[in-house]
N, C-alpha and C positions, 0 to 999 in steps of 0.2 A: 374347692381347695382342700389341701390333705395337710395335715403337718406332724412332725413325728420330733417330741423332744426327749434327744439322748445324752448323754456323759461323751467328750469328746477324748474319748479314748478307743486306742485299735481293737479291744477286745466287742466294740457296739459295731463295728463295720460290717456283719452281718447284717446285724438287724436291721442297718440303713438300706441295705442293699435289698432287702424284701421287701421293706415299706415300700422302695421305688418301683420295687418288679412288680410289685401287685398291683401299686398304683397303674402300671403304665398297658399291664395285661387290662385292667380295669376298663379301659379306654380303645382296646382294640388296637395295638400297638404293635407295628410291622417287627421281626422277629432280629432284622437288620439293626435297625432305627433302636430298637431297644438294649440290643449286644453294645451299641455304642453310647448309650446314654450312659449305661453300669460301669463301661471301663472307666468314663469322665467322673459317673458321682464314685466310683472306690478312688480315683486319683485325688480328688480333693477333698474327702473326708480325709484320708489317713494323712496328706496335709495338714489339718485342722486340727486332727488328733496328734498330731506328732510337733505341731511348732506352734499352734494356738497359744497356749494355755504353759504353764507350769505350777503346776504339777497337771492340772486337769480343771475342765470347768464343761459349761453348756453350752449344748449347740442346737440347732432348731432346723430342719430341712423338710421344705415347703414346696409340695409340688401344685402347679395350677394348669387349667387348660383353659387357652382362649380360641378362640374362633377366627374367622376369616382372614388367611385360612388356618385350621387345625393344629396348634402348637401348645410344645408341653415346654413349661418353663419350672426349673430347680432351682430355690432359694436353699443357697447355705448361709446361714446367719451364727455369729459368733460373736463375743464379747472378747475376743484374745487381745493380746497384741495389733494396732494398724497395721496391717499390709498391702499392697496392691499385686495380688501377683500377675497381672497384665503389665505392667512399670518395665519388667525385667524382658531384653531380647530373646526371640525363638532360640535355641542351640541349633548351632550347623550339624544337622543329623547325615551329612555326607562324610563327617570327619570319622574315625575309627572312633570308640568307644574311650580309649586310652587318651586322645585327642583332644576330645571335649569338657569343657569345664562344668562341675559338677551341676545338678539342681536344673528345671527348668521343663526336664523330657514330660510330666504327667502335665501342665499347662499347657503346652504346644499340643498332646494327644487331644488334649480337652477342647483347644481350638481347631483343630482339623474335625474332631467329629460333630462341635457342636455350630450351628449355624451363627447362633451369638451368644459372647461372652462378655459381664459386665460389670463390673468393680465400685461398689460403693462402702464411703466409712461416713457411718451417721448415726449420733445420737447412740455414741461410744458402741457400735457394734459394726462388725465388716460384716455387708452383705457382696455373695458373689452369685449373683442368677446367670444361668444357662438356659438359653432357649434352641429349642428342634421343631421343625418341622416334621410330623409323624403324618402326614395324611398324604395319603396316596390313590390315586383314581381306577381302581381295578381291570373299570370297562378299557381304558385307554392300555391298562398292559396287557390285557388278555387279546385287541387287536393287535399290538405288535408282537404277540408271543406266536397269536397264529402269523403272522407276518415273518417272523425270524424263523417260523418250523418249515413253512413252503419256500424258502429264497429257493433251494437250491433245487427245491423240484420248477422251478419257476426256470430258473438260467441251463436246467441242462434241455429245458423244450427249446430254448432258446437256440440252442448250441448244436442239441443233435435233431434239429426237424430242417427239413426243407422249407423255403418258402411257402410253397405250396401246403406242404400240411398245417404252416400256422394259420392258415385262413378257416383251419375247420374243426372240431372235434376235441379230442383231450388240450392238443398243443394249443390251440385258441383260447381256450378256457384258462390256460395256465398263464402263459405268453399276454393275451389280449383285458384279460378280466381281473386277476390275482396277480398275474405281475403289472397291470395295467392303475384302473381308478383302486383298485383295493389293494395296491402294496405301495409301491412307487410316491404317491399323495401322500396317504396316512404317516407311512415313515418320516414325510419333509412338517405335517401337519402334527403329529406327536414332537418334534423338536421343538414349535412353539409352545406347545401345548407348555414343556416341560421349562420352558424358560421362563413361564407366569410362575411356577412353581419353584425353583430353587431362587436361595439367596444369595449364589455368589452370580450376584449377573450384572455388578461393577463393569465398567468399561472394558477395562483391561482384565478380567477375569474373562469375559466373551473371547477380547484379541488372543489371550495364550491355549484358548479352547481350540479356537479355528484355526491357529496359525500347528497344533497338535495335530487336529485332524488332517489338515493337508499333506502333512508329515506323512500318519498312518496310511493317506492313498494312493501316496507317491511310492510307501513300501509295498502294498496290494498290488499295485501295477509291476514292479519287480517280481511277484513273486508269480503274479498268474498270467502275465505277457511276456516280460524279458526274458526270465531264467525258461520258461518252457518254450518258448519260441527257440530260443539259440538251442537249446536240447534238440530239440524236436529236427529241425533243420540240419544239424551236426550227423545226426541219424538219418534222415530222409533226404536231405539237399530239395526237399522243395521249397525254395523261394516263394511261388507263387503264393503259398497256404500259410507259410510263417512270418516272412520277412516284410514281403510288399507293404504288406498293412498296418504293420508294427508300430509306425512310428504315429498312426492315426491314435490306435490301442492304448500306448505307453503314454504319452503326450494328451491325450482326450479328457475330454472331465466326466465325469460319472459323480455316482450320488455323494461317494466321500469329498470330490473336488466342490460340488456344489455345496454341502456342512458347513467346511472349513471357510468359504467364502460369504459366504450369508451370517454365518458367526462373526466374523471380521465386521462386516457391514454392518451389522446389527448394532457391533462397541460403537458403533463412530454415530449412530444414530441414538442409542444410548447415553453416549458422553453430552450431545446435546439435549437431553432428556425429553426427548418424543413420550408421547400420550403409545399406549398400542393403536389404538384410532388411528393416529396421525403419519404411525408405523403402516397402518395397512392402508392410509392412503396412497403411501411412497409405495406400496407393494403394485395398488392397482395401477398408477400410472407408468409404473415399468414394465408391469406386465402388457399393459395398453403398447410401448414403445416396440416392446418385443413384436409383438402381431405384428405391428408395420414393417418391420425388421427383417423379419423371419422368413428363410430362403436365402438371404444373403449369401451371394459366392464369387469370392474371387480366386486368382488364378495363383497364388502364392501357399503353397502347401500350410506353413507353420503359423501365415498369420489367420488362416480358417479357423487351423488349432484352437488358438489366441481367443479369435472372436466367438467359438464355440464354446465358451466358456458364460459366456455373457450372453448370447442372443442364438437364435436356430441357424446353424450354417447348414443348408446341405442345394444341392442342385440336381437332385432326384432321383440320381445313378451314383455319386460317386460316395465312398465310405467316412464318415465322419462324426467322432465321438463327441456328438453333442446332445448327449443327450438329456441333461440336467441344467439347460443356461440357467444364468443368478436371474438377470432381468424375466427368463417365463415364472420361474421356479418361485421365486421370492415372494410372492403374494398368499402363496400356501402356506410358507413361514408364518408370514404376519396373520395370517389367519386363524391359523392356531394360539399365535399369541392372546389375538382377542378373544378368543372363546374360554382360554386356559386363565385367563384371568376374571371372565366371568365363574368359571367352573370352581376354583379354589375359594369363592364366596359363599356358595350355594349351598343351603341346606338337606340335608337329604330329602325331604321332601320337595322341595323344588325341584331338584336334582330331575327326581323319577320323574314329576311333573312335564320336566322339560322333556324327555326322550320319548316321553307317552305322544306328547301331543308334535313333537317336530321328527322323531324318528322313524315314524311308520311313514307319510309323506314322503320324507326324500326317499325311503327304500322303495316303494312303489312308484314314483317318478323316475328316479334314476336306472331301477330295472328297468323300465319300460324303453326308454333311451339305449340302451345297449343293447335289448334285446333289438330293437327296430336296426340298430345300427349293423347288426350283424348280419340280420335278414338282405339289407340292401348291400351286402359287401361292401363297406364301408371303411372298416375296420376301427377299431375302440379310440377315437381321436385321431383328428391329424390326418388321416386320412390314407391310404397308401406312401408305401416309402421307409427306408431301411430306419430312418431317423428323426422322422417329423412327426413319429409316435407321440413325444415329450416334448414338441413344439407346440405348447397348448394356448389355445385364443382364452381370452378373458372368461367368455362363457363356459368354455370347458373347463375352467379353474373352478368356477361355480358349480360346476355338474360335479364336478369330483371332492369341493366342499361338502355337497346334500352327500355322498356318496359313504363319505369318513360318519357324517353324521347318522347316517343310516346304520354302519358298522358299530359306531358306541354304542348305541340303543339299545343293539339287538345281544352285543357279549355283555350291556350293563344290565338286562335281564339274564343272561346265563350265567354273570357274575354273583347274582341275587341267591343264584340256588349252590352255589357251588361252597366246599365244605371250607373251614381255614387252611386246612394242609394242604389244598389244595390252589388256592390262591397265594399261598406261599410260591408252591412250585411256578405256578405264570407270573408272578413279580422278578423271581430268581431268571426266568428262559428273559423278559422285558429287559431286566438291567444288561442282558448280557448282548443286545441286539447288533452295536456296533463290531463286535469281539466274533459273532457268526458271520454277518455279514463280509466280513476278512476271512474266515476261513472257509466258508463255503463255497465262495468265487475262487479261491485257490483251488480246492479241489475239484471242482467242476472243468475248471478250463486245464487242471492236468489230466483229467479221465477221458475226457471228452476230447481235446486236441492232441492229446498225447499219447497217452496210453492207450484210445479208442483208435485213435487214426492211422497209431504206427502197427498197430496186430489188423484191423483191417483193413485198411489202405481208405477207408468214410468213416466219419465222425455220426454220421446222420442212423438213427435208431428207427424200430417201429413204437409207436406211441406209447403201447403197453410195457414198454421195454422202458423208452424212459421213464415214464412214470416211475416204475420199481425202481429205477437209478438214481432218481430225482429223491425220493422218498427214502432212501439207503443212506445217500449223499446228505438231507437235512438233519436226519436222524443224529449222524456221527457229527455234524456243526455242534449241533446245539451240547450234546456228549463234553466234543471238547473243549467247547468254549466254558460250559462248567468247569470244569477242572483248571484251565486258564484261569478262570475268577478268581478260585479258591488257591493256588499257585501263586496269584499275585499278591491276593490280600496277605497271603503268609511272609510271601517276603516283604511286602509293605511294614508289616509291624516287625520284622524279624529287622529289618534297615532303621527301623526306629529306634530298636533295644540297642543297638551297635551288636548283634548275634551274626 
């Protein structure tokens, strides 16, 4: 514990603000998590300093860190005046600036960035502590950062190979392996991961999550099926290649439909407070339902749709977006949940412990397993078939747990070496996952279906070709999805100020 006692006047607001930053550099304290701790402790010092006291008096601010998991908590402590300033309503920060009634905006800031805020008057002094979660799992961003850097070299093999070439060589590898156990899993395995870790995972905090994401994939489907298909079409009049399929496409669930659903699901299993154990019981016995399930097909277009959402629809020829159902999917959720909350416990020694002694394992089992699977034309799960790639049996859900496991291990040793500026940068590519994942499927299915198809009359590339497209295509995601981040946070606090 740190404490620093100054005079509560605005001319010390410096000097609070470095005891903080050194404190919290001290501790190894993400560059994010720390931007937002300063703008909370200047908002409620110059509070303190400005309404505390008349004329002036003392104030005491007391930073601590506790453990499991890793949180930095701010006491501001003062003798002024009682106040509560939690007592007083957020401001509607949608109204103009002119609109809103004065006082209120630096407490609202203070509770958006800080995870808890807490108002106590005792033994004639207000204390008001702030706590943050500042711990962050490297190894698990550095898998989705290489995860966010390959999507799009991933979906243009997808797009421009033949069938036939995905069975062998770059496209396999890309297609079968990386967009397979090592993208697809870890991305739905990092959601739980990250749901032992935050604290807005209230009920209804999960429901306005999922019911967002469903939103963002309903507008993804807009932007990389609808709008380019009727383009496309308008231009070419092929029906067969744009339209036919369309309403499989547009209407089909994919990763962002499976998110937004398992988010939902998850509040309603939350509200009645399941253990994560008890969560990944529900996972395996859905998954278990799935396997019996799975193939289901009936003769009704939109209710396939419907049911592709929830279970494996396909009948082995015809085209159906299912490739993410909640009941296969869902156990990879909850799996990362229990892991993520054992992990946000663990000491760094444990930590390394654990990936020494379980990491090398699944990686040499699991390679072995795919290599074999390749050799016997098999293909990575599921078995042949346009869709029943991601129609996965119980056991595969387990292959592709060691699998994620095998992945931590191996970037929480490359994370070991790597320097801070640089695990800056793969935290920044990680937050931004969902935000590429939007635009690099936009881009891919206008290059590839649109732009590729109409100057050559095939979409289908030689391998070495996508690759460079694929790899050009990731490059400019990740590009702009930065700029996106930083675009929004500006206007996030620019809608704050009323600017």
């Amino acid at each position: 514990m740190r404490e620093l006692d100054v005079q509560a006047v605005p001319e010390k607001l410096p000097e609070v603000l470095q005891f903080v930053s050194e404190s919290l550099v001290e501790i190894g304290c993400k560059d994010k998590e720390r931007n937002e701790i300063e703008i909370a402790v200047e908002e409620i010092f110059t509070n303190i300093a400005g309404y505390a006291y008349d004329p002036a008096g003392p104030a005491i601010i007391r930073v601590e860190l506790s453990d499991n998991p890793l949180t930095v908590s701010l006491s501001f402590i003062d003798e002024g005046k009682p106040y509560d300033p939690l007592a007083k309503p957020d401001p509607n920060v949608k109204l103009s600036l002119k609109e809103r009634s004065r006082g209120g905006l630096g407490i609202f800031m203070t509770k958006k960035f800080m995870d808890e805020v807490e108002y106590d008057y005792k033994d004639g002094r207000n204390v008001l502590t702030l706590r943050k979660m500042v711990l962050r799992q490297p190894e698990v961003d550095l898998t989705k950062a290489f995860i966010t850097f390959f999507l799009a070299t991933i979906h243009v093999f997808v797009e421009c190979s033949t069938d036939d070439q995905l069975w062998s060589g770059l496209p396999y590898f890309f297609d079968s392996i990386l967009g397979g156990p090592w993208a697809a899993p870890m991305f739905i395995f990092s959601m739980g991961i990250g749901l032992a870790f935050t604290t807005r995972n209230k009920p209804v905090d999960l429901f306005v999550r999922g019911v967002k994401i469903l939103m963002v994939g309903l507008i993804l489907n807009v932007m990389r099926f609808l709008l380019p298909s009727l383009l496309g079409f308008m231009i070419t009049k092929d029906q067969a290649f744009y339209i036919d399929k369309l309403p499989y496409r547009f209407f089909g669930n994919d990763l962002l439909q499976f998110a937004g659903l398992a988010m939902i699901f998850m509040a309603l299993l939350k509200y009645f407070k399941l253990t994560p154990w008890k969560i990944f019981g529900i996972g395996l016995v859905m998954n278990g339902v799935a396997w019996l399930l799975r193939g289901t097909w009936l003769d009704n277009i939109m209710v396939n749709i419907l049911l592709g959402h929830f279970i494996g629809v396909d009948n082995g020829t015809e085209l159906v977006m299912s490739d993410f159902p909640l009941l296969v999917w869902f156990l990879m959720y909850a799996s990362g949940l229990v892991f993520g909350s054992y992990l946000k416990v663990m000491t760094p020694k444990a930590k390394k412990k654990f990936y020494m002694l379980v990491s090398l394992p699944c990686f040499i089992v699991t390679t072995a397993v795919y290599i074999i699977e390749y050799y016997m034309g098999f293909g990575m799960m599921g078995g042949p078939g346009a869709n029943v790639f991601y129609h996965l049996t119980t056991p595969e859900v387990f292959l592709c747990i060691g699998t994620e496991f095998a992945m931590l291990g191996l970037c929480y040793f490359i994370c070991s070496k790597c320097s801070k500026r640089v695990l800056d940068v793969i935290e920044k590519i990680s937050r931004s996952v969902t935000v590429v994942y939007v635009i690099q499927w936009t881009l891919v299915w206008w290059v590839a279906n649109v732009l590729i198809y109409i100057v050559r009359g095939s979409k289908y590339l030689p391998p070495l070709v996508s690759l460079g497209l694929g790899l050009v295509l990731s490059t400019a995601s990740v590009v702009i999805a930065q700029f996106w981040m930083r675009f929004k946070k500006k206007r996030k606090i620019s809608s704050i100020h009323g600017l």
